[in-house]
N, C-alpha and C positions, 0 to 999 in steps of 0.2 A: 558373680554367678547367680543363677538363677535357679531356688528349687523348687520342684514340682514333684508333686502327691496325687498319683492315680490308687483308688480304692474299687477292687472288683469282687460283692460278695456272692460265691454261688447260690445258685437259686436251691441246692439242696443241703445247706452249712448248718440250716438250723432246723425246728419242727414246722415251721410256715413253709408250707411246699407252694410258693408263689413265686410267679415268673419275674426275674425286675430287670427290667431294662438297665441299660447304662446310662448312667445318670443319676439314679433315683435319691432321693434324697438321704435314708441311710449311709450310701456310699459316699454320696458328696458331703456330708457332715463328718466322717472319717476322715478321706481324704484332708479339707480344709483341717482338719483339729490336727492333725500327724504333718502339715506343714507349720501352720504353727508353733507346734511343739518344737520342731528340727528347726526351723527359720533364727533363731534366736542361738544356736547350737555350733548347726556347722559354721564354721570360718568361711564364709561366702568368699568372701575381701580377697581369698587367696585367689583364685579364681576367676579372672578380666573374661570376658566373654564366653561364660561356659553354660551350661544347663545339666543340673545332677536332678534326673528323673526315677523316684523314687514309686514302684509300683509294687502292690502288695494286693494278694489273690486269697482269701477268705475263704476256705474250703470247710469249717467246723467254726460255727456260732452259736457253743454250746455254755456260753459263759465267759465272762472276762477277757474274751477276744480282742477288745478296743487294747485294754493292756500286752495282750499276747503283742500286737501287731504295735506298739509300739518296743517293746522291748526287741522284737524280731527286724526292726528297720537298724535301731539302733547296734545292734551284734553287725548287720549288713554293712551299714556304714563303717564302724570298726576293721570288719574285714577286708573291705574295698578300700583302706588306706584313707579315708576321707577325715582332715582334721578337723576333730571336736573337740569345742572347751570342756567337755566331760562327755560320759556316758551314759544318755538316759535308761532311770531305771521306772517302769510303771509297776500300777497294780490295784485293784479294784478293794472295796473295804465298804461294807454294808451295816448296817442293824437291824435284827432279825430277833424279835421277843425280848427284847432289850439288852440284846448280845452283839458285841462288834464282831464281826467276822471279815477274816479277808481273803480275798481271794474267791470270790462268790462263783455257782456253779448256774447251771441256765435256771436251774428249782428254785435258788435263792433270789434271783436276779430278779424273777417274776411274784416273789412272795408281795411286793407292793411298797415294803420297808424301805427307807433313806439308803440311797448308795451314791457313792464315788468313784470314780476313776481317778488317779491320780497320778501324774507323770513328774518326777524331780531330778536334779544333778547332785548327787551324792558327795559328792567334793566339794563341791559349793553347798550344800544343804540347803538350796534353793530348790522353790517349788516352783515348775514350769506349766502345768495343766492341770484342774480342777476341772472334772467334767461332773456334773451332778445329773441324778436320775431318781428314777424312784416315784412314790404318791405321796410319800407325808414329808408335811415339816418337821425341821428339826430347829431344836434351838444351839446359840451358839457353844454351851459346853461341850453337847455332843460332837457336834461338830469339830471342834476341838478336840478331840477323845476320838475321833474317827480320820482328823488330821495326822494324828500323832502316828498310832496304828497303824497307817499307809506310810506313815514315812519310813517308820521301823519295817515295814514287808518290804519296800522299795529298797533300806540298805542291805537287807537280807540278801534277796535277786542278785543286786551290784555285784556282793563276795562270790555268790553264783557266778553271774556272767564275767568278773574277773579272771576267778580259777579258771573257767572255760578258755578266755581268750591266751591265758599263757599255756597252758594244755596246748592248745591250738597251735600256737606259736611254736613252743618248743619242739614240738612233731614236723612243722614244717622247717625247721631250723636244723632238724638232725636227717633232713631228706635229703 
């Protein structure tokens, strides 16, 4: 099978009231990162001549979006019966006055400070995406120290989108 990752963020998700075309490069750096991320994931191999078209519509770019819209594909795939060696979980993780913080907001995301996004499979305790951002360097303890953090926010989510999907489950089981 073949997967494909369309990313379309509106032109009013964030405080930049600018027109973007489709295409732009924000979105096509989403897109590419969130097939990436899922290319290694879903069970393609199942799949002899198929195409699983994954499109995600960015309506609020008001912070740790990249993470939303990976955990939001990945709940998607879940629901859609689509077998994965795990369930990715993300989630963004900054340092701000020399505080890790996670889960960063658009006020945090723009302070200039080192951030990450961070996408892993929880089962596997493998790390699938490392997206870095931010103006400064860091060196590698911190980094380290900001590894770690993310990973701990990422199994956090997982027990989240767990509970969810048997919640879910069991509602449509007792229908």
């Amino acid at each position: 099978a073949i997967l494909r990752c369309t990313v379309c963020i509106a032109p009013f998700s964030s405080t930049e009231r600018k027109k973007r075309r489709a295409g732009d490069r924000r979105s096509v750096g989403l897109s590419t990162l969130l097939q990436e991320t899922f290319s290694g994931v879903v069970q393609t191999h199942l799949f002899n001549n198929c195409e699983i078209d994954i499109t995600v519509n960015v309506l609020a770019a008001d912070g740790g979006y990249i993470s939303a819209c990976i955990n939001a594909v990945s709940l998607a795939l879940v629901d859609a019966g689509v077998p994965m060696l795990d369930v990715v979980t993300s989630c963004s993780v900054g340092i701000i006055d020399d505080t890790c913080v996670v889960d960063l907001n658009y006020n945090e995301e723009n302070q200039g400070g080192a951030e990450m996004t961070v996408a892993i499979m929880p089962k596997y305790n493998s790390i699938l995406t490392v997206k870095m951002g931010g103006n400064s360097r860091i060196n590698s303890k911190i980094m380290k120290m900001m590894l770690e953090n993310a990973k701990l926010a990422c199994n956090k989510v997982y027990q989240s989108m767990d509970n969810l999907v048997i919640e879910h489950t069991s509602r449509l089981l007792e229908s």
